[in-house]
C-alpha positions as CSV (number, residue, x, y, z in Angstrom):
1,X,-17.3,8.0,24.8
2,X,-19.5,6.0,23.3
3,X,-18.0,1.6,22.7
4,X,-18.9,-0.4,20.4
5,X,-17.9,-4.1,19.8
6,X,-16.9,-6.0,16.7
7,X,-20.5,-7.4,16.1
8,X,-21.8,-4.1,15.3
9,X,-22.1,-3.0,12.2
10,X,-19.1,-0.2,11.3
11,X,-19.5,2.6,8.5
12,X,-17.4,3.6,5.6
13,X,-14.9,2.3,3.0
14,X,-10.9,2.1,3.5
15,X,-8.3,-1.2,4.0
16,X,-5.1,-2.2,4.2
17,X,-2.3,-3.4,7.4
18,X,-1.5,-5.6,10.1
19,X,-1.9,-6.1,13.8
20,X,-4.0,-8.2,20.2
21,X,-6.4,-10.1,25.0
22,X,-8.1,-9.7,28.2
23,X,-11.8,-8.7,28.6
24,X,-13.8,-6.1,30.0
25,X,-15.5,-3.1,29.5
26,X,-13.1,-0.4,30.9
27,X,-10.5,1.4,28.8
28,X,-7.4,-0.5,29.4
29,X,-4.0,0.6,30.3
30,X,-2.4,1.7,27.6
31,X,0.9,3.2,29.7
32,X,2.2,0.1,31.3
33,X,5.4,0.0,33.4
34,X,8.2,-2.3,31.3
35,X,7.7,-6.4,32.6
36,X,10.5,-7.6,33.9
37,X,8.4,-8.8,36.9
38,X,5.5,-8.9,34.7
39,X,3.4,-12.1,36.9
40,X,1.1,-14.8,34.5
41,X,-1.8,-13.2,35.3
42,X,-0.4,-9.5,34.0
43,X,-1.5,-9.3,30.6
44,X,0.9,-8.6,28.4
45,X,-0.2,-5.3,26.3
46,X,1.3,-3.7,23.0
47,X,0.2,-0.1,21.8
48,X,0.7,1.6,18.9
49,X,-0.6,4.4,17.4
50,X,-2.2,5.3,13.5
51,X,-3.5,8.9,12.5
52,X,-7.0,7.5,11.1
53,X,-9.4,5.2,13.4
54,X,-9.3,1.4,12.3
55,X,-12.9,1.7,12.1
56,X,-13.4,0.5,8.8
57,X,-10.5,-2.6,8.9
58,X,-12.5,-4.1,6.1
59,X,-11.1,-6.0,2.8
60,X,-13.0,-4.0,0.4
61,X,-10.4,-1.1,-0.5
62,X,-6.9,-0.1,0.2
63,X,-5.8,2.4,2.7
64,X,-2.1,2.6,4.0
65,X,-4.1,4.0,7.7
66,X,-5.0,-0.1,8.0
67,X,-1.4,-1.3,7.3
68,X,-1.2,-1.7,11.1
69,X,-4.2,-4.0,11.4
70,X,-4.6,-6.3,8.5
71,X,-2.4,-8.7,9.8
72,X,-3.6,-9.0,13.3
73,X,-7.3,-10.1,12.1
74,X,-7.5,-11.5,8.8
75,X,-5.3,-14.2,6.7
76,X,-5.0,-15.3,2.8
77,X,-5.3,-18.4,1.1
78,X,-1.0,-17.7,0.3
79,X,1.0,-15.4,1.5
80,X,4.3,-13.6,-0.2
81,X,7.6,-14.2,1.3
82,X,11.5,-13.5,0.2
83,X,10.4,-14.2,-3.5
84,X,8.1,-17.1,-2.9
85,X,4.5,-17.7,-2.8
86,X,3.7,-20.1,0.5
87,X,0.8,-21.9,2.6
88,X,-1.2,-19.9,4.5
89,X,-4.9,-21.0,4.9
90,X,-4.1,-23.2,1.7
91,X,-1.6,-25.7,2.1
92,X,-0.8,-26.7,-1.5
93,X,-2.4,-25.1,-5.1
94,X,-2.3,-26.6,-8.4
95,X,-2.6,-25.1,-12.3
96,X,-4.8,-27.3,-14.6
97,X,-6.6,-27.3,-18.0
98,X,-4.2,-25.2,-19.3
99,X,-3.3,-22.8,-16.8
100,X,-7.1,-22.1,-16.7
101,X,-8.2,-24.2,-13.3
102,X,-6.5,-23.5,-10.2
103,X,-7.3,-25.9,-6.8
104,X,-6.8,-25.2,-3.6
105,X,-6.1,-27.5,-0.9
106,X,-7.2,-25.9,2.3
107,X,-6.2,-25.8,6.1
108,X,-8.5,-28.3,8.1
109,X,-9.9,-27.6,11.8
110,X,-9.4,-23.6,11.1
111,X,-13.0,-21.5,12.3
112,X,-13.4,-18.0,11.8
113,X,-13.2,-15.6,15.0
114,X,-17.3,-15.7,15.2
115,X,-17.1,-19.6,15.2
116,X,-18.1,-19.7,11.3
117,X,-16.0,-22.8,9.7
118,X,-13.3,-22.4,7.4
119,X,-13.4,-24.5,4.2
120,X,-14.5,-23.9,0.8
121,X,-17.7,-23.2,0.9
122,X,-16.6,-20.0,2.9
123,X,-14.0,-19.6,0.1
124,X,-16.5,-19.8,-2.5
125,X,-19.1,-17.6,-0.4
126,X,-15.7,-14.6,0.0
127,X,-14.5,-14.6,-3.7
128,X,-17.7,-14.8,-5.1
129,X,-18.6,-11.6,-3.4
130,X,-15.7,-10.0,-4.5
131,X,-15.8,-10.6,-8.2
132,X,-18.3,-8.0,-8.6
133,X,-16.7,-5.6,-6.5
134,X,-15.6,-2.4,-8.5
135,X,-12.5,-2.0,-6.1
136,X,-11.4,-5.7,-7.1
137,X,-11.3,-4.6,-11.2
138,X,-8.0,-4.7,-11.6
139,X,-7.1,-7.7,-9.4
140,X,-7.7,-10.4,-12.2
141,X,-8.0,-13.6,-10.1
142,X,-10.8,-11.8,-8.3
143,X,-12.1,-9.8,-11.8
144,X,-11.8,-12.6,-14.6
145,X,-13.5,-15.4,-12.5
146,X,-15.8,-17.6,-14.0
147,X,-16.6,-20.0,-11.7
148,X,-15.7,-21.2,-8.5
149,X,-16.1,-25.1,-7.6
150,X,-16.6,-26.6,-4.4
151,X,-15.1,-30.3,-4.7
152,X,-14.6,-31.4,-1.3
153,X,-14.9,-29.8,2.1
154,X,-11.5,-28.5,1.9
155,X,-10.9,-28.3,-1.6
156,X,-11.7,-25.3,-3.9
157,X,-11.2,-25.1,-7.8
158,X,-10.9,-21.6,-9.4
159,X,-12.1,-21.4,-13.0
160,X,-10.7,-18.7,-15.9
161,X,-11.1,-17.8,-19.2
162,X,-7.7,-18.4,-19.8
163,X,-4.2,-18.6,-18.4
164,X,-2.2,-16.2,-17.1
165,X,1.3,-15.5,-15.2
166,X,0.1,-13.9,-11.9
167,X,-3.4,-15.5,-10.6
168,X,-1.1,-17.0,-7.6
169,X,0.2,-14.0,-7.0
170,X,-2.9,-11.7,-6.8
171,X,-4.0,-14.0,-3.7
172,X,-1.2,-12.4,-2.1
173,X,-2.6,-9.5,-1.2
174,X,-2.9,-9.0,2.6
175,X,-5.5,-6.7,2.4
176,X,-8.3,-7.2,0.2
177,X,-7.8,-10.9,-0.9
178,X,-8.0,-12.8,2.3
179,X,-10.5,-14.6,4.5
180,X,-13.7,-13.0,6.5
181,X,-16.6,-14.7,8.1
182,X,-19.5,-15.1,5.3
183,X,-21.8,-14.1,8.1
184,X,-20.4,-10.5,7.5
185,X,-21.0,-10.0,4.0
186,X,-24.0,-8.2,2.5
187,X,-25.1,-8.7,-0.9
188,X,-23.9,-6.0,-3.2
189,X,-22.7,-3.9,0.0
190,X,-19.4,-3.3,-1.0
191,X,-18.6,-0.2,1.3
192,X,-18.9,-2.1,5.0
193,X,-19.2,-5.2,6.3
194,X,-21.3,-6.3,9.6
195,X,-17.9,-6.5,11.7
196,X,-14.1,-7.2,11.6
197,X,-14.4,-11.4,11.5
198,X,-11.1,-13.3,10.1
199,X,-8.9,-16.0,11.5
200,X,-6.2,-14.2,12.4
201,X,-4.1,-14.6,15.4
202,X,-5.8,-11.3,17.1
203,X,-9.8,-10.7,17.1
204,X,-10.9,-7.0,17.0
205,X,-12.7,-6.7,20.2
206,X,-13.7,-3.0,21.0
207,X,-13.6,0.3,19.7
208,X,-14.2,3.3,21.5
209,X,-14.9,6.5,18.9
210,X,-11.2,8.8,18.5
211,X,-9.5,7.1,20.9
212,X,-8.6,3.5,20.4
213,X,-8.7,-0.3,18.8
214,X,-8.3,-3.2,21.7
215,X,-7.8,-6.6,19.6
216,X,-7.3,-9.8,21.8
217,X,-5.4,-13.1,21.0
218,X,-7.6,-15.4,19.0
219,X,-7.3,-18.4,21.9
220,X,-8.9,-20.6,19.0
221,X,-6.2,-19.7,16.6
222,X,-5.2,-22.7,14.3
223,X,-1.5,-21.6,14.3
224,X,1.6,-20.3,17.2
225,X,0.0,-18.4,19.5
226,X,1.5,-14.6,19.6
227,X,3.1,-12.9,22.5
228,X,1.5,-10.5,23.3
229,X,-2.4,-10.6,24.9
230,X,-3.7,-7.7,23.8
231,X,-2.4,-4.7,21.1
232,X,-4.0,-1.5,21.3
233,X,-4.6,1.0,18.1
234,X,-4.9,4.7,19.5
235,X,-6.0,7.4,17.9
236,X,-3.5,10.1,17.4
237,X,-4.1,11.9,14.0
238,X,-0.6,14.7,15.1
239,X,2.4,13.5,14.0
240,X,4.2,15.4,17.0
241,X,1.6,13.8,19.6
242,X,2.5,10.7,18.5
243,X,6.3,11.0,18.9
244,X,5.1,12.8,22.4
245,X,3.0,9.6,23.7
246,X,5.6,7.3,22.1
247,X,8.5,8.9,24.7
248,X,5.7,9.1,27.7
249,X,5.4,5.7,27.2
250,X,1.7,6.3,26.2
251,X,2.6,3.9,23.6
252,X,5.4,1.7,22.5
253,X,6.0,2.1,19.0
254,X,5.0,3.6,15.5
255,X,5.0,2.2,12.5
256,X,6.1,2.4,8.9
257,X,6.4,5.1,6.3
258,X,3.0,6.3,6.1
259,X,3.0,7.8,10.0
260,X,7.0,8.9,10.1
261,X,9.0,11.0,7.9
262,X,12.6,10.9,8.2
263,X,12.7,13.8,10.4
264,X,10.1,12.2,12.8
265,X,12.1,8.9,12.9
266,X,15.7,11.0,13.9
267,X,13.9,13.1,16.6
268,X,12.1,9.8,18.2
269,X,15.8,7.8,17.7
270,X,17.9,10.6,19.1
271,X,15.7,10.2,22.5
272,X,16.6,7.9,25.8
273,X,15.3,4.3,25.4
274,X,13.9,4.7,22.2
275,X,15.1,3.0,19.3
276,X,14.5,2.4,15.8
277,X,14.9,0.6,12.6
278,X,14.6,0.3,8.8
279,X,13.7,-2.4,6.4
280,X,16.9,-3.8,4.3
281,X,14.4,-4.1,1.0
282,X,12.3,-1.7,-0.4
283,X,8.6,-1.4,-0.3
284,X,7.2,0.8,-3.1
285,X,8.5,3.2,-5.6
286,X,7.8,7.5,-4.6
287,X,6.2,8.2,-8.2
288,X,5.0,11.5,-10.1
289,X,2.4,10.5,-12.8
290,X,2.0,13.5,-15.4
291,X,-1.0,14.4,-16.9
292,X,0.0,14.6,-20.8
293,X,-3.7,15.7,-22.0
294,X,-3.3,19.7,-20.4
295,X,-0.2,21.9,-20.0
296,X,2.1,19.1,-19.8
297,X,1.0,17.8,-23.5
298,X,4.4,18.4,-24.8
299,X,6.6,15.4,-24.3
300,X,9.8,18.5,-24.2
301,X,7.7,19.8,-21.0
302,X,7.0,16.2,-19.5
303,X,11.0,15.9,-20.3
304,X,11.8,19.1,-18.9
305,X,10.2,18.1,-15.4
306,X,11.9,15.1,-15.1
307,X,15.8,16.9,-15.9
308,X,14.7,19.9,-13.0
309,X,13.7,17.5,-10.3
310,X,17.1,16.4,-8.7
311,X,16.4,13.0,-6.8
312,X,19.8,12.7,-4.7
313,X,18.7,16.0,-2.9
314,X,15.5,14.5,-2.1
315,X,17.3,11.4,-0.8
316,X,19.7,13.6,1.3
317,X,16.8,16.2,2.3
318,X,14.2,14.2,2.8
319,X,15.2,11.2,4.4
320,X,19.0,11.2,4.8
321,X,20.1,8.9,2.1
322,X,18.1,6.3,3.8
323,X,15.6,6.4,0.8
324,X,17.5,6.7,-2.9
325,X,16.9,8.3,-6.1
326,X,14.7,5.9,-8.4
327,X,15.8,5.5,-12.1
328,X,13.4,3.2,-13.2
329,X,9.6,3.1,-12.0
330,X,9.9,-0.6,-9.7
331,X,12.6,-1.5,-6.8
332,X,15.0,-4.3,-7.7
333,X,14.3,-7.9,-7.9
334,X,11.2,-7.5,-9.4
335,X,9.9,-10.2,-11.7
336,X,9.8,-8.6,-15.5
337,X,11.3,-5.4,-14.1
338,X,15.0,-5.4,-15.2
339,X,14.5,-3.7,-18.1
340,X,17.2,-1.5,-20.4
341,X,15.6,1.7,-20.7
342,X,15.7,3.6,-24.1
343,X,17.4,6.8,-21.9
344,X,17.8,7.4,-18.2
345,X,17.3,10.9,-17.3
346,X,19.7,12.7,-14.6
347,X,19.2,15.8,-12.6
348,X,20.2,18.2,-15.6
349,X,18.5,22.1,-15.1
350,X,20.5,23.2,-18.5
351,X,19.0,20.7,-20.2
352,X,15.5,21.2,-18.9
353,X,15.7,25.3,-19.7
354,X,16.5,24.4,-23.2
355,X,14.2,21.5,-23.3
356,X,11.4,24.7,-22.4
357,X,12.7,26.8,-24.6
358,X,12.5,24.8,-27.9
359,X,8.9,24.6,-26.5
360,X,8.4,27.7,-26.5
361,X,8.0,28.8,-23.0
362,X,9.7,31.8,-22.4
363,X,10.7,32.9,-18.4
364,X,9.1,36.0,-17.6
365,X,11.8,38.0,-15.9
366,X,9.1,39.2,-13.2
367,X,7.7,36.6,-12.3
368,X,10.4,34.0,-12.6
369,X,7.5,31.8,-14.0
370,X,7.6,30.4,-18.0
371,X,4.8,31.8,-20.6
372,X,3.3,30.6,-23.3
373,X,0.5,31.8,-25.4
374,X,0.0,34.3,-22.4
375,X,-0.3,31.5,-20.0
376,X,1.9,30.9,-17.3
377,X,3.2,27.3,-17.2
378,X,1.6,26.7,-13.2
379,X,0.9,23.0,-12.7
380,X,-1.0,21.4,-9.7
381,X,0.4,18.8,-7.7
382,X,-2.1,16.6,-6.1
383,X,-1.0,13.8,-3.4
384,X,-2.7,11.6,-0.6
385,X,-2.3,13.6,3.1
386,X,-2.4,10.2,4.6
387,X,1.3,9.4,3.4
388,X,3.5,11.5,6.0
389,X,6.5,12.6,3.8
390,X,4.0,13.5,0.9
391,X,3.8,17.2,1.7
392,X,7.6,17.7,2.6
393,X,8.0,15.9,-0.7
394,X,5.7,18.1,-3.0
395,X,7.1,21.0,-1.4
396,X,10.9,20.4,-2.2
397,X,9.5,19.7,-6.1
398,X,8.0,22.5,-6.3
399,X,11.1,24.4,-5.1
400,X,13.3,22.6,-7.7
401,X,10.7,23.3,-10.5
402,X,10.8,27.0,-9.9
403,X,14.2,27.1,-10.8
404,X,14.0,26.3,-14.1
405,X,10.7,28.9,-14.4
406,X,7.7,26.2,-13.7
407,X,5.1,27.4,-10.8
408,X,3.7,24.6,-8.9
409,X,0.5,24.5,-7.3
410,X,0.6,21.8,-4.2
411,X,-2.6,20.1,-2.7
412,X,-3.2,17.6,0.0
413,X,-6.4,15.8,-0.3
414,X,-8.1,13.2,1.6
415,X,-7.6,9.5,0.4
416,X,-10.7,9.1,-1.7
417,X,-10.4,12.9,-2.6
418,X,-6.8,12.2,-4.3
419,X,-8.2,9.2,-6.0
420,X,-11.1,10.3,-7.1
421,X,-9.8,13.7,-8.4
422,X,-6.5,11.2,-9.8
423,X,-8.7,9.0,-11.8
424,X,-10.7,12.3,-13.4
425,X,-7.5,13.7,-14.6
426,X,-7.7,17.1,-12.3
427,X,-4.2,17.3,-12.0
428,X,-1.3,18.0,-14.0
429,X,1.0,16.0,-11.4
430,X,0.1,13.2,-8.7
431,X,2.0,11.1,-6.5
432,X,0.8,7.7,-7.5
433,X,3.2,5.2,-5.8
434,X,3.7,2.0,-7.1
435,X,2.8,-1.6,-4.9
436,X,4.6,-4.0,-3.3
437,X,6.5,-6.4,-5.1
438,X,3.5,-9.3,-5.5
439,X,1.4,-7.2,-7.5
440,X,4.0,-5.6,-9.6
441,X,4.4,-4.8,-12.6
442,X,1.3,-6.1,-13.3
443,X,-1.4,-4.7,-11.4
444,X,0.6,-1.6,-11.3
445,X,-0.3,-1.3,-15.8
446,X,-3.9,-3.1,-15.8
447,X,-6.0,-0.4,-13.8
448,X,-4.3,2.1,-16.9
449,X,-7.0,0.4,-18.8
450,X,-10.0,1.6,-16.1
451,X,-9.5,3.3,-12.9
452,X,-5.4,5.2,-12.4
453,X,-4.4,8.8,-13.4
454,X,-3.0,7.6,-16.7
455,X,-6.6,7.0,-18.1
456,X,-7.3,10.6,-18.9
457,X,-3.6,11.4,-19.7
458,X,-3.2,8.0,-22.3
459,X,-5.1,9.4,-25.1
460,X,-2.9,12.6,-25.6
461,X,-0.1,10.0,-26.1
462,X,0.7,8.8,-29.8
463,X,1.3,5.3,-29.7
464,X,-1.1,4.6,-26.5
465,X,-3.5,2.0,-28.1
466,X,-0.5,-0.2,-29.1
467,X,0.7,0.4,-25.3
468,X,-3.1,-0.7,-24.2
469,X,-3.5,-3.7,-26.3
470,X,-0.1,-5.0,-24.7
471,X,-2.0,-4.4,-21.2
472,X,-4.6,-6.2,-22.5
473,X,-2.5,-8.8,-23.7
474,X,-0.3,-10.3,-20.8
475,X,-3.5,-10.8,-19.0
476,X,-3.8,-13.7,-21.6
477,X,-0.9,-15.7,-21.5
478,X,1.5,-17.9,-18.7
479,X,4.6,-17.7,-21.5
480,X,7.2,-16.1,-19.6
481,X,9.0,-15.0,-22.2
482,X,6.3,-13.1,-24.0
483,X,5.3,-11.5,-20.7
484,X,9.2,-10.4,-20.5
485,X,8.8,-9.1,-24.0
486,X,5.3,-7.5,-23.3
487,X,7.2,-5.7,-20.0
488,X,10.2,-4.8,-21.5
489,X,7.8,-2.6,-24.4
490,X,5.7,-1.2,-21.8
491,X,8.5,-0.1,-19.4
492,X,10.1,1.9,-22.0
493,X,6.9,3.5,-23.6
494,X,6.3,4.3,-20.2
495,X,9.6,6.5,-19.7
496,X,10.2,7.5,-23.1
497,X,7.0,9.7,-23.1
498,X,7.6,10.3,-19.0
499,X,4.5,8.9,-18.3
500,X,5.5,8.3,-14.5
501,X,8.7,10.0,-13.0
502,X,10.3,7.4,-10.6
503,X,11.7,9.6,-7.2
504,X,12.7,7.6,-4.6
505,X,12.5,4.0,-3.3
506,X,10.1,3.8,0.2
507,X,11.7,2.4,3.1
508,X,9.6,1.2,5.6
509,X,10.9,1.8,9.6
510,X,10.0,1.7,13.1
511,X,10.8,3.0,16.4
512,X,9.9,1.6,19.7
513,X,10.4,1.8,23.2
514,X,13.2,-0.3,24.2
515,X,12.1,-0.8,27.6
516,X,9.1,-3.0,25.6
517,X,10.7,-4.1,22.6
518,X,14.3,-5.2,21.8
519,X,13.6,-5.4,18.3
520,X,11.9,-6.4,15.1
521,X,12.0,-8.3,11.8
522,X,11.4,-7.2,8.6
523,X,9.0,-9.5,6.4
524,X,10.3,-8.9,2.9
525,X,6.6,-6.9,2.3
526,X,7.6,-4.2,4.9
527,X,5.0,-1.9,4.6
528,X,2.5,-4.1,6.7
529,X,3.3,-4.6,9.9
530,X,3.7,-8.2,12.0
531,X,3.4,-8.4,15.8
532,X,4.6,-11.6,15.7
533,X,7.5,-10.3,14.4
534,X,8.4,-8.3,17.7
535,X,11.4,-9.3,19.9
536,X,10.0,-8.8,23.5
537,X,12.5,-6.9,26.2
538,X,12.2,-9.7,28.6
């Protein structure tokens, strides 16, 4: 197998995660006994497993396979937790002219994993590559920039057109708005990057093609050493094999919702010395978006979807109750987000048939499936195959929708695929989750202006330019109460036509060997994980 290591150039376009050292040039152990008389000079190893090689761990897209990494290599300027914006690589931030300048006050004595210094010339160097970036459109304090000034060594000023509510919290992103060497950017290259360089706690040392990801403890790190040495990322693109090497001890645990369903996490829970656990908040929303410019033009039909889909038996099915039915389109505690909705729409099949019928779509006997015009009413369902439950979820819809006489057409496509065919409007319904809670509601509405599924759909919609120009308009403005105003019209416009159909909230989980690992702790952004956040079995 052929290895390469980190100052190598790596091909492709993905991103997203979190995720450790001793050197060497042979594959390392990845079945280790437990380490109770684990010596000093034993390294201490963790491995885990994803179902796409980390070989693209770069901040230029998002991709839920990097969740596992993101962490372990790079850092932001803030970070989100429990509500807050705090310090990260920035120790303290201020607002000025207006809401229109925002400083930084940077981390001294911090070096990137290739030696490279951190300070703001490196700051300027990152964001001013990303402005540009297509993939950064709809994060604004990346998009809207008009200038970034170096003042001092250590201090960098932001410059914007004008204010607005959520710069801080765009540069919360842990996966596309942190930190990388400059020495690994390329000009207008915004598909790879000359190697995997942050200042993270773990540097990503080796890869070795379908098999595995060695990152090593940064020794140079500014902040708390980790635990562990050494983590390893295998390669193990089966669901089953996974659970299999997690039991053989192959590897000692697996990692959020994107890798295990519900099943997968009570089959690997129900066997000796593994155990597991689940966030207490929730990540993301499961979300339908409906395409309103082809079959599903009628607002009765959009309506009639939403009363046929019964979102408790998806809770109970899917992921015994540990996930529940979503009645609005973002988890609790969301800024902007507690919003009275116009009419909250419960599992209701009578009201769906009639719904159809004043549509005119009339059930052929037959074929169980609704006509109209001499078409049958068959919609395709489009979703990411990367997300684990995605297919066991678009397979129950379907089964629900074909009660009330609609045929659906289910597709798994690769990431790109789905977002690419998504954004082109071929579908006529796409799972399109929502974020996590730093970048919602916001950057959840402003790629409807550019680059989401509801671009091709909006049009169709009668009121959708006054919906746009409210987009357009809480980019504009830090008054809290307008934004609350601007959310609370958007929010309903949004579920009043049934633009999106909210399914369930995500919970994020993990099991692990307990002969390795006595437990783990949540960050209140769950869906990227934190070694640091591992309780060793000593």
């Amino acid at each position: 197998m052929k290895k390469r290591l980190l100052s190598l150039a790596l091909c492709g376009a993905l991103l997203c995660g979190a995720l450790a050292g001793c050197g060497g040039n042979e594959t390392p152990s990845t079945s280790q006994e437990p380490s109770p008389s684990q010596t000093a000079e034993e390294p201490k190893i963790l491995t885990t497993a994803v179902s796409a090689e980390l070989n693209t761990l770069y901040p230029l897209n998002m991709d839920v396979q990097n969740n596992i990494g993101t962490k372990l290599c790079y850092e932001g300027l803030v970070n989100y937790e429990n509500g807050e914006i705090v310090p990260c690589l920035a120790e303290s931030w201020e607002f000025s002219d207006g809401g229109k300048a925002l400083t930084f006050h940077l981390k001294e004595g911090v070096t990137f994993h290739d030696g490279t210094p951190f300070n703001a010339e490196a700051v300027k160097t990152d964001f001013e590559f990303a402005h540009p970036n297509p993939n950064f459109s709809n994060i604004s304090a990346a998009a809207k920039l008009e200038s970034i000034e170096v003042v001092d060594e250590y201090t960098v000023t932001f410059h914007y057109p004008n204010a607005y509510f959520a710069y801080l919290m765009d540069f919360c992103y842990p996966e596309t708005m942190v930190l990388v060497s400059p020495a690994v950017l390329e000009e207008g290259n915004y598909q790879s990057m000359n190697g995997v360089v942050g200042t993270g706690p773990y540097v990503y040392e080796e890869i070795v093609d379908g098999d595995y990801v060695r990152f090593v403890r940064n020794e140079n790190y500014w902040g708390e050493q980790p635990y562990y040495d050494e983590v390893i990322v295998k390669y193990i693109p089966d669901a089953s094999a996974r659970l299999q090497a997690l039991q053989s001890g192959e590897i000692d645990l697996i990692y959020g919702s994107a890798l295990l369903t519900w099943d997968d996490y009570q089959q690997a829970t129900s066997l000796p010395n593994i155990a597991g656990a689940v966030a207490e908040s929730d990540s993301k929303t499961r979300n339908l978006v409906l395409n309103a410019s082809g079959v599903l033009s009628d607002l009765k039909v959009r309506e009639a979807v939403a009363y046929a889909i019964d979102k408790e038996t998806l809770s109970e099915g899917l992921t015994y109750g540990e996930e529940t039915p979503a009645d609005h389109l973002f988890p609790d505690g969301i800024p902007y987000t507690d919003v009275e909705l116009n009419v909250v729409r419960t599992y209701d099949p009578e009201k769906a048939n009639a719904l159809l019928d004043e549509a005119g779509w009339v059930l052929n006997e037959s074929t169980g499936i609704r006509e109209k015009d001499g078409q049958a009413l068959s919609l395709k369902y489009t979703y990411d195959s990367g997300d684990a439950l995605n297919k066991s979820l678009a397979t129950a819809v379907k089964s629900q929708l074909a009660t009330v006489g609609i045929n659906v057409e289910t597709e798994g496509q690769e990431m790109m695929t789905w977002w690419q065919e998504g954004v082109a409007g071929n579908y006529d319904l796409i799972m399109w989750n929502t974020e996590q809670p730093y970048t919602s509601p916001h950057n959840y509405f402003i790629p409807m202006l550019s680059r989401s599924p509801h671009v091709p759909s909006l049009p169709a919609v009668e009121g959708s330019d006054e919906f746009l120009a409210l987009i357009e308009e809480f980019q504009t403005t830090d008054d809290s109460a307008r934004v609350q105003e601007i959310f609370n019209q958007l929010l309903n416009f949004d579920n009043d036509n049934v633009l999106d159909l909210p399914l369930l909230f995500v919970k994020d989980m993990i099991v692990y060997n307990t002969d390795k690992i006595a437990g783990y702790d949540f960050s209140s952004t769950p869906m990227f994980f934190d070694v640091r956040l591992i309780q060793p079995a000593e």
